[in-house]
C-alpha positions as CSV (number, residue, x, y, z in Angstrom):
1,X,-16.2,-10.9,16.2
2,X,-13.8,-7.8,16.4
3,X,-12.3,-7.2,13.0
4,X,-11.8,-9.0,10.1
5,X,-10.9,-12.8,8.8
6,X,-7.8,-13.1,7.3
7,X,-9.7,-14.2,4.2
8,X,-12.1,-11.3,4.7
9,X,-9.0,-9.3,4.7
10,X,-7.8,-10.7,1.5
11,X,-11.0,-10.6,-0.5
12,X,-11.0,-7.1,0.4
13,X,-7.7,-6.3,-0.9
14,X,-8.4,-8.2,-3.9
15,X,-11.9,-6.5,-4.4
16,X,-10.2,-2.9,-4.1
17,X,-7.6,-4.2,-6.8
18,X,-9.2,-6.1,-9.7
19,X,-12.0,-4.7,-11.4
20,X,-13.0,-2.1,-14.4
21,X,-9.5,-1.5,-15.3
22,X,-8.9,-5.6,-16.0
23,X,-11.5,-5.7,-18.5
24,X,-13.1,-2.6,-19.1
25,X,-9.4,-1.2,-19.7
26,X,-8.2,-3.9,-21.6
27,X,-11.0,-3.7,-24.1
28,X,-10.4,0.0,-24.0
29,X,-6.4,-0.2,-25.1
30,X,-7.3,-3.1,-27.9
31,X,-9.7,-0.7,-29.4
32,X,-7.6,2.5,-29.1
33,X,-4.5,0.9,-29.5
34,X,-4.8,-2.2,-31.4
35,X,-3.2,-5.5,-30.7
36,X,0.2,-3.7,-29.2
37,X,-1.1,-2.4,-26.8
38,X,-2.0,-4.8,-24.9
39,X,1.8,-5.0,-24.0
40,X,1.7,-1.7,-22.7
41,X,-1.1,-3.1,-20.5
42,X,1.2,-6.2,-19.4
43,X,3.9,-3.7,-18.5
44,X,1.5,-1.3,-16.7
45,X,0.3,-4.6,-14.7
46,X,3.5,-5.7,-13.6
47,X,4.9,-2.7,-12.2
48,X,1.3,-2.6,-10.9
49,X,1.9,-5.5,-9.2
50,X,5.2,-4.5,-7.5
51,X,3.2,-0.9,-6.1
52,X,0.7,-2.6,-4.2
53,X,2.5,-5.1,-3.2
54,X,4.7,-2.2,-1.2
55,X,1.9,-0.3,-0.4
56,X,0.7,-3.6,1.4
57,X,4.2,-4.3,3.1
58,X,4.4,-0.5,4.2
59,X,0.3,-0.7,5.4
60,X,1.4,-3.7,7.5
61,X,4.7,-2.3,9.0
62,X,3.2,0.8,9.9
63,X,-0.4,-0.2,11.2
64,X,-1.7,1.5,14.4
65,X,-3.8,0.2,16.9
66,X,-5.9,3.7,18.5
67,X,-8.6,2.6,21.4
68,X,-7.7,-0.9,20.4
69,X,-9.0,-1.1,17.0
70,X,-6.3,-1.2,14.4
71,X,-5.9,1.2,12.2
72,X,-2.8,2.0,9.1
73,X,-2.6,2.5,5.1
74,X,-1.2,4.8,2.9
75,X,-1.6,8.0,5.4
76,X,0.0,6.3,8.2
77,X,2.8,5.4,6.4
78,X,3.3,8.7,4.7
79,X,3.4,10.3,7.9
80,X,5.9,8.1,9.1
81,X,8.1,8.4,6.1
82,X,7.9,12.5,6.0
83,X,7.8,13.9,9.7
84,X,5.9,16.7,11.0
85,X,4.0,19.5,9.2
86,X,5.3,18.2,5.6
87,X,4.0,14.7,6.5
88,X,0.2,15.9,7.8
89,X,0.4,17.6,4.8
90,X,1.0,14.9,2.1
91,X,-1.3,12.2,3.8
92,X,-3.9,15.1,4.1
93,X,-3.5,15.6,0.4
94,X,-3.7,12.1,-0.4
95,X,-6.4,11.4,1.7
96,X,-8.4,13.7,0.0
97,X,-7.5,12.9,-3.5
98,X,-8.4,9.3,-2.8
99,X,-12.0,10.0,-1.7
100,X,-12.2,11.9,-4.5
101,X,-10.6,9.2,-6.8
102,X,-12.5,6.3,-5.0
103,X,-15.4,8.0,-4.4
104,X,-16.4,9.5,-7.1
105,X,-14.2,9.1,-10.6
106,X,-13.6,5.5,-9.8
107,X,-17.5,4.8,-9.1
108,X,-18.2,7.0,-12.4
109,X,-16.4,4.9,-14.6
110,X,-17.6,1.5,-12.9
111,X,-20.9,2.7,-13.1
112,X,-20.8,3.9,-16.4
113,X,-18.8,0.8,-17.9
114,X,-22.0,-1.4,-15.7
115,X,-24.5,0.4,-17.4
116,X,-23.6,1.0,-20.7
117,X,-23.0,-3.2,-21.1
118,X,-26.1,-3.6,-19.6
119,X,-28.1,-1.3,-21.8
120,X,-26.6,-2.8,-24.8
121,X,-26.8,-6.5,-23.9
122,X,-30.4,-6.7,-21.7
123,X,-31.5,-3.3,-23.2
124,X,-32.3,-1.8,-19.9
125,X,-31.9,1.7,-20.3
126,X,-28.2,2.9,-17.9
127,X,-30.1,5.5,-15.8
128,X,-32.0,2.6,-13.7
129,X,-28.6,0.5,-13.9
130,X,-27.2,3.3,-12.3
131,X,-29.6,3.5,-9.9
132,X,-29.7,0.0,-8.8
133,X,-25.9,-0.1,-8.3
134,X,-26.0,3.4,-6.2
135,X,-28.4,1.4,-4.3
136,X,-26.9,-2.2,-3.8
137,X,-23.3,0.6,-3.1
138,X,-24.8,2.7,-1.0
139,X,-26.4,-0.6,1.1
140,X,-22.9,-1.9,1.4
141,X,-20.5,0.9,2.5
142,X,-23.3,2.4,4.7
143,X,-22.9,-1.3,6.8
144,X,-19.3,-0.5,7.4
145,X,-16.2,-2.7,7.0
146,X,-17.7,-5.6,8.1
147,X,-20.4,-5.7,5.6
148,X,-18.2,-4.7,3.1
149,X,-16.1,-7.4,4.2
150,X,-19.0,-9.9,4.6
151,X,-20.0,-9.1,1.1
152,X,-16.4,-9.4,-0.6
153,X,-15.8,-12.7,1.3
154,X,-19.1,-13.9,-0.6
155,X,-18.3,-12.7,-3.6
156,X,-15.1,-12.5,-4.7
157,X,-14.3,-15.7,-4.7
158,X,-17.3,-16.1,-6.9
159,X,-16.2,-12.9,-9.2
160,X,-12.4,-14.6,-9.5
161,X,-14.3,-17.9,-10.8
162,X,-16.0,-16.9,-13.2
163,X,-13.5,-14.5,-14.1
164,X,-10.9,-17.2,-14.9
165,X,-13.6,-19.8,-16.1
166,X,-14.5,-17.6,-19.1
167,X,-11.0,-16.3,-20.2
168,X,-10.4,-20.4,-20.2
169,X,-13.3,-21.4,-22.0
170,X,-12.8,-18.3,-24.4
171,X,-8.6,-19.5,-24.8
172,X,-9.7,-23.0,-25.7
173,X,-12.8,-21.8,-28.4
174,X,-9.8,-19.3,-30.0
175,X,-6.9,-22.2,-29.2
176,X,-6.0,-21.5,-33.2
177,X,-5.7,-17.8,-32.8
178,X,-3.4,-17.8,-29.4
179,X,0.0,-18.0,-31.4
180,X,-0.9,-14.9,-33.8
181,X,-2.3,-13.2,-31.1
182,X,0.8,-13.2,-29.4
183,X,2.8,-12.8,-32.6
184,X,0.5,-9.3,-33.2
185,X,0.8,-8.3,-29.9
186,X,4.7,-8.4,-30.0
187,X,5.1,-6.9,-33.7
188,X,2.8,-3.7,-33.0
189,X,3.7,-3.0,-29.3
190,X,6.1,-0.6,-30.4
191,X,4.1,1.4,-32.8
192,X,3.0,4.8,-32.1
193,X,-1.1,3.9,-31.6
194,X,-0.4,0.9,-29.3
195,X,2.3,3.0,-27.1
């Protein structure tokens, strides 16, 4: 089939959304930060929220279809908002800040956050984690959008299971820490570490 599934579609837009930076970021701001700052992080997430939920309103508005496949995201619809040379300009830009972004800071810090739990949990030393997730990477995009798309249909439904199954079962094992949590939270948001 042409394309993607709608579902396909979805999982792909969740996979490009939720990942390092909801736990590996989290952990990070607790430790730096202390307790407060994981208000910061629930501020950060909400106006998170609202930004790509624009960025996927504007995608869809101002998707093309070129040789009948369709085509749109963020340097469509910055050339359609800034005309002309200024417009090539700033999706130029973007586009190539993004690669760089995606393609290489982004996959440092995955990587890196991948193989540094791995070496301290399994002891398996974070060079041939590294390896093996440039491989099993390099497998996927290489296939395309439709095996990424194959592969995030798969498993991110399985990622957002477990994902919620274990910050349950955590919540109920702590059930008797959940009210000073939130107490700690709120008192040292507004302290100079946690901000």
């Amino acid at each position: 089939a042409e394309g993607m599934s709608s579902f396909q579609a979805l999982t792909t837009a969740i996979a490009a959304q939720v990942g390092t930076g909801n736990i590996t970021g989290c952990a990070t701001a607790l430790v730096s930060g202390g307790p407060g700052a994981l208000f910061w992080t629930w501020m950060s997430a909400f106006f998170g929220m609202a930004t790509i939920y624009a960025e996927a309103v504007l995608a869809q508005h101002y998707k093309t279809t070129v040789n009948g496949h369709v085509t749109g995201g963020p340097a469509y619809y910055i050339r359609a908002a800034f005309k002309g040379k200024l417009g090539k300009i700033l999706a130029t830009v973007f586009s190539v800040l993004i690669i760089l972004a995606l393609g290489f800071m982004g996959s440092m810090v995955q990587s890196n956050s991948i193989g540094e739990t791995c070496a301290a949990a399994f002891h398996v030393p974070s060079w041939v984690i590294g390896l093996l997730v440039t491989a099993v990477a390099g497998f996927i995009f290489l296939g395309g959008i439709h095996r990424i798309a194959s592969v995030t249909e798969k498993l991110v439904p399985v990622m957002a299971c477990i994902y919620l199954l274990g910050g349950l079962v955590l919540l109920v094992c702590r059930i008797q820490y959940i009210p000073e949590t939130f107490a700690m939270i709120f008192r040292y948001a507004f302290t100079p570490n946690a901000i």
